[in-house]
LUMMILO-278775 format. One record per atom (N, C-alpha, C): x, z, y; residue in one letter. Coordinates in steps of 0.001 Angstrom, whole numbers, padded with zeros to 6 digits, always signed. Each point is the difference from the previous one (the first is absolute). Example, Ala and Ser with C-alpha at 12.3 -4.5 7.8 and 13.67 -1.06 7.14 Angstrom:
2
+013190+007800-005690A;-000890+000000+001190A;+000900+000000+001200A;-000350-000720+001050S;+000820+000060+001190S;-000770+000730+001090S;
END
This chain:
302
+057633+069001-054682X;+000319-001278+000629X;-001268-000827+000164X;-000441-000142+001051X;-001197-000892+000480X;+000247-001409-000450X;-001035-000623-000736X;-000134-001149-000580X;-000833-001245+001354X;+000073-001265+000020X;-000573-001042-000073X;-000291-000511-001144X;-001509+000165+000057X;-000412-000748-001515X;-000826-001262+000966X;+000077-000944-000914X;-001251-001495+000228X;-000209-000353-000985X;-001295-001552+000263X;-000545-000096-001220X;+000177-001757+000784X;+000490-001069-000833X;-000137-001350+000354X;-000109-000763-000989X;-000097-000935+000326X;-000201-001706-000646X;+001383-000712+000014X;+000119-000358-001306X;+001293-000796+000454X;+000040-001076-001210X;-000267-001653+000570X;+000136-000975-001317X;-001905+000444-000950X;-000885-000050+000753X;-000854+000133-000436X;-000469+001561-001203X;+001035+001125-000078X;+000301+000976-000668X;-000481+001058+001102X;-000777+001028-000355X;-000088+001053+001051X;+000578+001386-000878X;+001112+000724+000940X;+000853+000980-000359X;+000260+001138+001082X;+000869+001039-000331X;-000206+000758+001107X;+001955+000494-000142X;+000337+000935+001132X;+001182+000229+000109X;+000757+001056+000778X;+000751+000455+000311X;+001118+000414+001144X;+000527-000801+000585X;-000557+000555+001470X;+000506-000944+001193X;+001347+000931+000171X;+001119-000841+000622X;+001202+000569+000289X;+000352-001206+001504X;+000877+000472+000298X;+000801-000959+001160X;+000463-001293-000470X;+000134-000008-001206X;+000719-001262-000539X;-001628-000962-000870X;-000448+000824-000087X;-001622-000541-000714X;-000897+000333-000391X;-000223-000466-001220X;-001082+001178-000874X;+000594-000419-001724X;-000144+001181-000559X;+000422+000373-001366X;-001144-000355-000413X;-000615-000877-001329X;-000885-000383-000312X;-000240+001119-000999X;-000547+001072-000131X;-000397+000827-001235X;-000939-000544-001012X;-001266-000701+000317X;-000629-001047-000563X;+000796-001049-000827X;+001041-000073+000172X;+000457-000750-000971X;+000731+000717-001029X;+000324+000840+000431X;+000591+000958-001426X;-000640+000888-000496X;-001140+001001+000756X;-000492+000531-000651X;-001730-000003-000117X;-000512-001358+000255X;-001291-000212-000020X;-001019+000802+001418X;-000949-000072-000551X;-001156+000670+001018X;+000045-000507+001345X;-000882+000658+000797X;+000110+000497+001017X;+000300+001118+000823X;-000294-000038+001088X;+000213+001182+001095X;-000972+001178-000351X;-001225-001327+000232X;-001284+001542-000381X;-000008+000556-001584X;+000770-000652-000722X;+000137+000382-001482X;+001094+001028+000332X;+001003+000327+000481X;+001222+000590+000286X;-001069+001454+000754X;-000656-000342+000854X;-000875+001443+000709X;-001005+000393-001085X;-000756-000814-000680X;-000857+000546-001152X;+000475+000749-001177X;+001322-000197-000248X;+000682+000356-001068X;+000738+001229+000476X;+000350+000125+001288X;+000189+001690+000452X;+002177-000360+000418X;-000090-001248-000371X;+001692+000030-000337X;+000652+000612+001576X;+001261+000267-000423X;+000983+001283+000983X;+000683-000962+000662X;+000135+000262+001460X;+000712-000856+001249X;+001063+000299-000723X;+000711+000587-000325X;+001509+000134-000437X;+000111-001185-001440X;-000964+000043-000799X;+000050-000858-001172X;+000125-001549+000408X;-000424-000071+000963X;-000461-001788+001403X;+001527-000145-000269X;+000690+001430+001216X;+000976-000497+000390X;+000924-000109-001033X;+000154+000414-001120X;+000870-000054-000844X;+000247-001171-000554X;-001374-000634+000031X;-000367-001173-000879X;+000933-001123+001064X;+000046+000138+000940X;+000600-001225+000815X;+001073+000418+000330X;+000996+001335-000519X;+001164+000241+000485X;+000995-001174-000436X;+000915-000341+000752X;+001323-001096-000237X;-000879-001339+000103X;-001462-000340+000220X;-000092-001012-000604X;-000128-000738+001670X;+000745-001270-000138X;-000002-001156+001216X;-001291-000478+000010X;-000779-000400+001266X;-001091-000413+000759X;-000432-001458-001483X;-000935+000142-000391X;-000066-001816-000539X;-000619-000968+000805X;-000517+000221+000924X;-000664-000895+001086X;+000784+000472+001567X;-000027-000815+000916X;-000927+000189+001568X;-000833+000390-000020X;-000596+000936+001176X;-001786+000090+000139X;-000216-001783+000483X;+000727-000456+000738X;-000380-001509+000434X;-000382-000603-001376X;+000683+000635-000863X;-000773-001400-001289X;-001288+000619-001065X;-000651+000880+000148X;-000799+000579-000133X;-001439-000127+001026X;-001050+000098-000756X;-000975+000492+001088X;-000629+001203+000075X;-000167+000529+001342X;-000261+001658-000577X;-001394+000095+000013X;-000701+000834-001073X;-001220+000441-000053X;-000104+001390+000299X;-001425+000032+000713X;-000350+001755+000071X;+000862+000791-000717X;+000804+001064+000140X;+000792+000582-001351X;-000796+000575-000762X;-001127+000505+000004X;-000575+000472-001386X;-001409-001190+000006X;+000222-000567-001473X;-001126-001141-000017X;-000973+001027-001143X;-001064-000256+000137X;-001004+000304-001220X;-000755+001616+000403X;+000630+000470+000945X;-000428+001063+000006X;-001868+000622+000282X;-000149+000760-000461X;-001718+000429+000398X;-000556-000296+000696X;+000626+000842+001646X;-000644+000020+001502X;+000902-000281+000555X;-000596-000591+000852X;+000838+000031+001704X;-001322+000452+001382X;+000758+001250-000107X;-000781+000509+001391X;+000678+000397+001005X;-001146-001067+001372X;+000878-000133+001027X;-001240+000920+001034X;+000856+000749+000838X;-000640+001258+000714X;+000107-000597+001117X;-000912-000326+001272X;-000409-000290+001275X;-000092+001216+001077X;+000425-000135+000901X;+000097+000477+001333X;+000754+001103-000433X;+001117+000350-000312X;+000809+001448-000361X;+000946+000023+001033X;+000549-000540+000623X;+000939+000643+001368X;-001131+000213+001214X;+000746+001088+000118X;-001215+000763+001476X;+000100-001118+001372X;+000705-000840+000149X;+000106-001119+001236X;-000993-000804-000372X;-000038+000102-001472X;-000745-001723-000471X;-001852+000339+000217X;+000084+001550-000007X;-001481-000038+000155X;-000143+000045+001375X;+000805+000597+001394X;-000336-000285+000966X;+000113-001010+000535X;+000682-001216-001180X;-000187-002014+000495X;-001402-000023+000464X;-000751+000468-001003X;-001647-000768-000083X;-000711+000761+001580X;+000970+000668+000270X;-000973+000329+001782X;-001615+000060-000602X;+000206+000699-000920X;-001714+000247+000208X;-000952+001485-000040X;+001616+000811+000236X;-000778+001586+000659X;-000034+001036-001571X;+000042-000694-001076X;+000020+000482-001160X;+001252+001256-000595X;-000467+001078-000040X;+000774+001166-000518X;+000989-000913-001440X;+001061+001259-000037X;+000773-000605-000861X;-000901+000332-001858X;+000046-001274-000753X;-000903+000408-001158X;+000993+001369-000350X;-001359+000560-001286X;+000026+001350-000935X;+000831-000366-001349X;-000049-001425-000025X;-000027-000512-001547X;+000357-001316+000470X;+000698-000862-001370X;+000551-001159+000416X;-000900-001212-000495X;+000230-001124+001192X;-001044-001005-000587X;+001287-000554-000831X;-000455-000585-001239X;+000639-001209-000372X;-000651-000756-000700X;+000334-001126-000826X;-000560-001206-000517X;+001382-000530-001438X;-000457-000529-000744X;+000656-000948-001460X;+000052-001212+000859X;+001269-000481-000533X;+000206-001341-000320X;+000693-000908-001063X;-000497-001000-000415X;+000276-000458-001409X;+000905-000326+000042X;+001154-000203-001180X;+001492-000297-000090X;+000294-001494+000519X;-001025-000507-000273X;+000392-001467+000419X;-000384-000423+001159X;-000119+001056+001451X;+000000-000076+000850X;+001121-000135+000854X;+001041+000550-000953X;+001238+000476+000714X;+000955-001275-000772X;+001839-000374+000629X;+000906-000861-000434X;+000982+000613+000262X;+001420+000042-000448X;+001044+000516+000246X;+000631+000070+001131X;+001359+000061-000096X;+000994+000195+001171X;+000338-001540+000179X;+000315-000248+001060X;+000829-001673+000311X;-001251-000927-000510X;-001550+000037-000279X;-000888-000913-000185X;-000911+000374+001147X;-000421-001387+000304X;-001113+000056+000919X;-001300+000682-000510X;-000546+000297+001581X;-001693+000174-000205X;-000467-001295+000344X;-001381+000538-000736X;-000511-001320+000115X;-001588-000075+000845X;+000211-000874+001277X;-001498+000158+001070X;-000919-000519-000874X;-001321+000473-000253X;-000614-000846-000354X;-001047-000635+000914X;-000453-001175-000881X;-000758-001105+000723X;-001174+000577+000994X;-000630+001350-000871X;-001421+000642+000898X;+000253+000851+000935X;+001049-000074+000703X;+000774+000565+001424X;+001414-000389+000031X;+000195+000173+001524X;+001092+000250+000533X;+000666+000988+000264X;-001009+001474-000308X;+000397+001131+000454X;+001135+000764-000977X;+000821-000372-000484X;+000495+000588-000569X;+001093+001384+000090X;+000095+001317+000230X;+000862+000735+001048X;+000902+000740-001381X;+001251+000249+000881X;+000568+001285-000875X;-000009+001505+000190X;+000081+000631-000908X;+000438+001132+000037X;+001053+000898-000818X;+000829+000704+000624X;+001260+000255-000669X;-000414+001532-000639X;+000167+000384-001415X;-000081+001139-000445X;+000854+000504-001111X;+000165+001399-000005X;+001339+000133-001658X;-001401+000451-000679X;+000662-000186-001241X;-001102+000385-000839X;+000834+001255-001352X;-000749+000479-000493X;+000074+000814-000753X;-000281-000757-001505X;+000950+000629-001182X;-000093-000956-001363X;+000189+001175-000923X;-001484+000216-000303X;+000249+001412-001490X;+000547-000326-000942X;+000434+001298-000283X;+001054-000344-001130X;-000720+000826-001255X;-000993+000929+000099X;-000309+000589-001327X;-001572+000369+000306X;-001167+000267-000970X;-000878-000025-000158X;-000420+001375+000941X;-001276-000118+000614X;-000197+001605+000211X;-001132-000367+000982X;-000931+001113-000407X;-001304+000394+000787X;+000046+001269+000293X;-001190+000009+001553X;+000010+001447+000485X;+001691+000819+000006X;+000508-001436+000677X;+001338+001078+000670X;+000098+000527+001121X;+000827+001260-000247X;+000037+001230+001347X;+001002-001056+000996X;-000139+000490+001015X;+000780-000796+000981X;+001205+000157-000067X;+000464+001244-000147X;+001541+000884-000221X;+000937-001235-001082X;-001009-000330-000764X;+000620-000511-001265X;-000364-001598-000177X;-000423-000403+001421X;-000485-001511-000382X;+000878-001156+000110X;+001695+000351+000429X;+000833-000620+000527X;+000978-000375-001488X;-000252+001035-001003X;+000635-000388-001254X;-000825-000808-000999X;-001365-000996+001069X;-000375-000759-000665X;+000479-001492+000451X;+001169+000292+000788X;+000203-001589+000369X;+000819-000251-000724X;+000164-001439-000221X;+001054-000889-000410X;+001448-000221+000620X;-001217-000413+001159X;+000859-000746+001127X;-000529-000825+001175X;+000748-000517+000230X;-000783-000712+001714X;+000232-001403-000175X;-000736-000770+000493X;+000149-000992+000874X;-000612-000185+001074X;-000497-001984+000595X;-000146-000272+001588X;-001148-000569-000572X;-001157-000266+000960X;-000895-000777+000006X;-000483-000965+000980X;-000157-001034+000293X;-000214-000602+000856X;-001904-000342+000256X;-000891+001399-000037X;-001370-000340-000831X;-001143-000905+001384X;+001027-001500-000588X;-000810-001062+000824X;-001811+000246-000126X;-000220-000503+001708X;-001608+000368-000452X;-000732-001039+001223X;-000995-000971-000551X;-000900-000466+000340X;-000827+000571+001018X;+000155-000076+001661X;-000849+000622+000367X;-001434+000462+000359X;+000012-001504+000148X;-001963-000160+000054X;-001208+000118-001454X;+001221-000202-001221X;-000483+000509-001042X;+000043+001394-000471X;+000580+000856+001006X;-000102+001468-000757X;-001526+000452+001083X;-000665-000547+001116X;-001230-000233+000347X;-001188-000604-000215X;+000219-000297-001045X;-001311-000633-000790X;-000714+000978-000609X;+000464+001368-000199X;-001313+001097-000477X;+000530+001027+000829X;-001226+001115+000268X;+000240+000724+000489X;+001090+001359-000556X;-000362-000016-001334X;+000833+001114-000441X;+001214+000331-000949X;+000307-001507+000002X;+001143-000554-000694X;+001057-000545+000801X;+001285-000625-000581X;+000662-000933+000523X;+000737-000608-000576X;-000728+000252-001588X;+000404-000690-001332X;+000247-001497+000398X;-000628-000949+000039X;-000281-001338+000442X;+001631-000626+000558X;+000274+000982+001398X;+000802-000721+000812X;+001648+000791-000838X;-000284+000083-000831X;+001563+000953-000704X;+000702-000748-001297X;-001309-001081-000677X;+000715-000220-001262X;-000273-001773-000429X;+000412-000471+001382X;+000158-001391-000435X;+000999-000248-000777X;+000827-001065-000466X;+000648-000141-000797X;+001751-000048+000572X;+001000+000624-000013X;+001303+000230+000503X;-000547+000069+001307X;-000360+000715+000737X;-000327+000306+001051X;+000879+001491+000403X;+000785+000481-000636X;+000411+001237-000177X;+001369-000239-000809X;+000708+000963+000437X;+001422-000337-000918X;+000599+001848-000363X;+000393+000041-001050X;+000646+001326-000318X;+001666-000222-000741X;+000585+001133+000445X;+001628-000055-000353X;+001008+000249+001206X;+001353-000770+000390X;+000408-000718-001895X;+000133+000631-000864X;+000058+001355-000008X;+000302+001043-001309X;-000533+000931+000034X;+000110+000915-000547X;-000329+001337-000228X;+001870+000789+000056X;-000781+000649+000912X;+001642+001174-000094X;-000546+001311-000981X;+000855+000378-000508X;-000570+001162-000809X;-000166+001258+000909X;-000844+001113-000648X;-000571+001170+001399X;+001196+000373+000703X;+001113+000161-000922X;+001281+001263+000934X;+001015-001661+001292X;-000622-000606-000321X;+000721-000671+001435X;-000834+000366+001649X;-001412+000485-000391X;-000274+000668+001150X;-000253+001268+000013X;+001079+000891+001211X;+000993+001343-000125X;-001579+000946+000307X;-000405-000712+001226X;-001819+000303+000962X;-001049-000756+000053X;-000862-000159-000747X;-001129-000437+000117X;-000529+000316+001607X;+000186+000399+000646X;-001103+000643+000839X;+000858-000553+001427X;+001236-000384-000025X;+000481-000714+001096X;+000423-001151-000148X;-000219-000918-001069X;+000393-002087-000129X;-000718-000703+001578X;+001014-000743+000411X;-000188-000999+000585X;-000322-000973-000667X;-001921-000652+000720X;+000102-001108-000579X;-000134-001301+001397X;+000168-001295+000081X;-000192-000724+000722X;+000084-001262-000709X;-000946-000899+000574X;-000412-001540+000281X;+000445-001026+000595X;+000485-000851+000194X;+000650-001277+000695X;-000794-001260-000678X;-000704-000072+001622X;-000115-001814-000656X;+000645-001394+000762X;+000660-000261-000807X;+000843-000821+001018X;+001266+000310+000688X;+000202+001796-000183X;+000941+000294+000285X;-000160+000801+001329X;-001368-000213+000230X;-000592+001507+001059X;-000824+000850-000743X;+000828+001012+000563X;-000824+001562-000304X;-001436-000424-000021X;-000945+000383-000742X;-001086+000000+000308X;-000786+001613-000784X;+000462+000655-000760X;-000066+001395-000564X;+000855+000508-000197X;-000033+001430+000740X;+001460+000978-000274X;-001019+001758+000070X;+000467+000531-000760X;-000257+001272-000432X;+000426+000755-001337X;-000079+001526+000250X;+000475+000745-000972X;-000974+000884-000866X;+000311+000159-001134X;-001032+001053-000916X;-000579+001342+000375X;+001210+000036+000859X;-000497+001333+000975X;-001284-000294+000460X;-000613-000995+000672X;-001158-000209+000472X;-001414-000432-000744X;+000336+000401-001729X;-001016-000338-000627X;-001210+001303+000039X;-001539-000643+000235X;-000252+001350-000200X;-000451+000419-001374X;+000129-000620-001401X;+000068+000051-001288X;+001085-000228-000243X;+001062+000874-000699X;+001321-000322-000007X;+000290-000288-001698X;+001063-000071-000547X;-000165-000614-001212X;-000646+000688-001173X;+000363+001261+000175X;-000253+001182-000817X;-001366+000239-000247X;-000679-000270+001150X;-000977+000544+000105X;-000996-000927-000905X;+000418-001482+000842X;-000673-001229-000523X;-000062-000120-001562X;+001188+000533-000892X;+000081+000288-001369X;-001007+001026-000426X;+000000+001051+000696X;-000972+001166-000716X;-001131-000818+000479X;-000701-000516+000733X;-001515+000183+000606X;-000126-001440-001235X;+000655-001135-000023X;-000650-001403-000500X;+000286+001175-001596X;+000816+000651-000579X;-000493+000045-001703X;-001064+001056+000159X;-000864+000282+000832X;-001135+001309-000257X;-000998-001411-000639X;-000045-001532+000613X;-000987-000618-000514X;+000786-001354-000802X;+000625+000058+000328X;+001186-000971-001388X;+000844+000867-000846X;+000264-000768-001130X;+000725+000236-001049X;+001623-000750+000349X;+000786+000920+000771X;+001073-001198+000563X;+000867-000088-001461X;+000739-001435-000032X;+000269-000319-000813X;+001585-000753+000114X;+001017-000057-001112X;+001472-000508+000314X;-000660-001855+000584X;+000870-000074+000988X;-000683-001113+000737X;-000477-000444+000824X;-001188+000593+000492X;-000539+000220+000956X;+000956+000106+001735X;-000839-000857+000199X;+000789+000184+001162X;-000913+000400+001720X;+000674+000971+000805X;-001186+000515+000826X;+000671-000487+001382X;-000486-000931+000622X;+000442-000200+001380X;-000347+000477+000992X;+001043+000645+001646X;-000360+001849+000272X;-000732-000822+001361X;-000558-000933+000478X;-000309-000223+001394X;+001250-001201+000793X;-001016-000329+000917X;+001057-001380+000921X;+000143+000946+001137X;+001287-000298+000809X;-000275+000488+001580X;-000609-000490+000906X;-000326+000065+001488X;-000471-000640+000850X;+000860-001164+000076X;-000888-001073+000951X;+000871-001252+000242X;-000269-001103-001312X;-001028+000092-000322X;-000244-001297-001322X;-000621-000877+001366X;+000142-001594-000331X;-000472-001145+000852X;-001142+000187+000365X;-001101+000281-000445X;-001009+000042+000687X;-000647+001244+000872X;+001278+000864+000535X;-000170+000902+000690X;+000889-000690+001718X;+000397-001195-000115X;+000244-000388+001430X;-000722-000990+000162X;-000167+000014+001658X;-000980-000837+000537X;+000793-001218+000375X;-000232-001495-000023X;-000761-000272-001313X;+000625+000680-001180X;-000578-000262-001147X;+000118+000120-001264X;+001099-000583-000303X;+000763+000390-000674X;+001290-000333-000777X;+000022-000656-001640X;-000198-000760-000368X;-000002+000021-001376X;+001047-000895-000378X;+000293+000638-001434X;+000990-001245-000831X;-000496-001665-000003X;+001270-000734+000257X;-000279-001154-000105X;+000892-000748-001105X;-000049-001273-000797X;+001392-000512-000610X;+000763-000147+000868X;+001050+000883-001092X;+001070-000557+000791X;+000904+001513+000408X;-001276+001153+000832X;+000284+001168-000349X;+000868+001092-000580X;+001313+000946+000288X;+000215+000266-000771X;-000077+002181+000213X;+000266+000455-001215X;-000538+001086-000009X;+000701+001093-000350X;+000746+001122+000615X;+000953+000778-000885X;-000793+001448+000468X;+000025+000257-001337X;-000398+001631-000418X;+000900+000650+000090X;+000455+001273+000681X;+001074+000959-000643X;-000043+001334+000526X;+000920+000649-001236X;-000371+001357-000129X;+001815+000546-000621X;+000753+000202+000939X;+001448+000458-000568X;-000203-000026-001445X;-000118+001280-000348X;+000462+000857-001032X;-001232-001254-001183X;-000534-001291+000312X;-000816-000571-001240X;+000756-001023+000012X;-000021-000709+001235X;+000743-001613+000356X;-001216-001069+001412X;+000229-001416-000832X;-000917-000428+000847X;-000351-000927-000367X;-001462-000596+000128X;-000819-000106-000415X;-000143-001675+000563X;+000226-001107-000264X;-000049-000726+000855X;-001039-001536-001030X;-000501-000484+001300X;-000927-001133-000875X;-000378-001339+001212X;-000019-001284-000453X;-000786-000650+001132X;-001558-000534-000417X;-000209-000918+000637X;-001348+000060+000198X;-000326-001731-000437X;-001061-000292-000555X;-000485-001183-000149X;-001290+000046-000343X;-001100-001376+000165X;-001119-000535-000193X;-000257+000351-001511X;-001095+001472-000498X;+000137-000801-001076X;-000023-001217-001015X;+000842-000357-000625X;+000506-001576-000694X;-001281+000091-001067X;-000703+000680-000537X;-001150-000636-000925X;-001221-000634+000626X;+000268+000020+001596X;-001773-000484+000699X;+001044-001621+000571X;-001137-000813-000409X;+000252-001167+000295X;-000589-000024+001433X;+000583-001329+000680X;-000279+000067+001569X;-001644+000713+000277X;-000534-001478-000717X;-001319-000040-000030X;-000915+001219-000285X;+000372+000487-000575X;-000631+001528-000675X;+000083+000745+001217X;+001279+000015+000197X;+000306+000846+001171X;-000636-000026+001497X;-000455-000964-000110X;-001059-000031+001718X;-001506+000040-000799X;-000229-000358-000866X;-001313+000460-000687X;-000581+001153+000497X;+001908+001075-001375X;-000392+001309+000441X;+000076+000577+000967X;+001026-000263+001269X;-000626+000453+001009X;-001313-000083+001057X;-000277-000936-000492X;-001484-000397+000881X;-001070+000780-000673X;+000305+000347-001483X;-001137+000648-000540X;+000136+001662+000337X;+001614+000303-000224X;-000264+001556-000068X;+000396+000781+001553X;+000628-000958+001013X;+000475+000750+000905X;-001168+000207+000669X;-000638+001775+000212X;-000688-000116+001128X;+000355+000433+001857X;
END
């Protein structure tokens, strides 16, 4: 039986749970820990579900706030240009890569489900991109590919907001424009692995505002999940936690002329059937005072 697990805030308390139709089962309140304590400790999807059998919802998700579902974890690695459309976006004549680019981003880059991103003051560029991500569930290096799929957890959505004129500030990075602060959102949950039947055919798509703006299938990745598991543990130690995000499709804002970017006000839905959807709006970030805020743009926009 495929689980919804999350991890939220509720009354200043952060806990985690089973999402159901009627809510979420607070397990955090009865049986301590967390999520990533629940994947570190090895515990059995059947033991989850047992634990919440008969038991009624104790919240709304409305009265909750949702966080990333796994908080604390190691890594988060997010893999760039992996659907074969997205590399013929860049029109720039380039064979399909051998090997995958990707890049880290820090946990506190990212905010939950139903919370805004946040623009910050040193641009306007702020764009989305819709991706599922992959969530290990057990330790392992130098895995065969055959066998890299019994290292997941489970899935969720990512929304891996990104700064555009800041992932151009060096040539061989794009660290910079990836890890402002809630600029990125992950969730609302984690489904456990057996709710998806095929990895290799999920629909994922984007709406902002309620227009299509990304639609594509896994079929068109050219690193597919399996693979992406064996090749990242030949030089990581993957770990319960970790979470690996597989690529955006074509159609992020700053691939139409003009440029498209999030504005307040904005709103954003991720989805992927067999995970859910992913939804967030958009605001100024609230820690830059007016003043700061035209400072910093006069200082950093070039």
């Amino acid at each position: 039986m495929a689980l919804k697990l999350a991890s939220f805030y509720r009354q200043g308390c952060e806990s985690w749970g089973v999402v159901s139709d009627e809510g979420i089962v607070d397990i955090g309140a009865r049986q301590g820990g967390s999520l990533l304590n629940a994947l570190r400790s090895g515990i059995e999807q059947t033991e989850l579900a047992a634990s919440v059998s008969g038991c009624s919802a104790d919240y709304a998700l409305s009265d909750v706030q949702l966080m990333p579902p796994v908080i604390g974890g190691e890594k988060i690695i997010c893999i760039g240009v992996n659907y074969a459309n997205r590399n013929a976006e860049y029109n720039d004549g380039s064979a399909d890569p051998q090997w995958p680019s990707l890049f880290m981003r820090a946990a506190d880059s990212f905010t939950g489900g139903n919370c805004n991103l946040w623009r910050p003051p040193e641009s306007p560029q702020l764009d989305y991109e819709g991706e599922i991500v992959m969530v290990i569930g057990k330790e392992g290096h130098r895995i065969p590919q055959d066998q890299a799929m019994d290292y997941i957890a489970g899935y969720t959505l990512m929304n891996e907001g990104t700064i555009r004129d800041w992932v151009r500030h060096a040539k061989f990075n794009v660290t910079q424009g990836k890890n402002f602060p809630k600029t990125g959102s992950i969730g609302p949950w984690m489904v456990t692995a057996d709710a998806v039947a095929d990895h290799s055919s999920l629909t994922l798509e984007t709406k902002v505002n309620g227009e299509v703006r990304q639609s594509d299938t896994t079929r068109n990745l050219m690193f597919p999940f399996d693979y992406l598991i064996s090749y990242l543990s030949i030089f990581y130690t993957l770990k319960p936690g970790d979470m690996i995000s597989t690529g955006t499709p074509n159609g992020a804002g700053a691939r139409f002329d003009p440029p498209r970017y999030l504005v307040p006000g904005d709103s954003i839905e991720v989805t992927c059937p067999e995970i859910g959807t992913l939804i967030n709006g958009v605001e100024d970030d609230p820690t830059a005072g007016s003043d700061m805020t035209q400072q910093l743009r006069d200082n950093c926009i070039r």
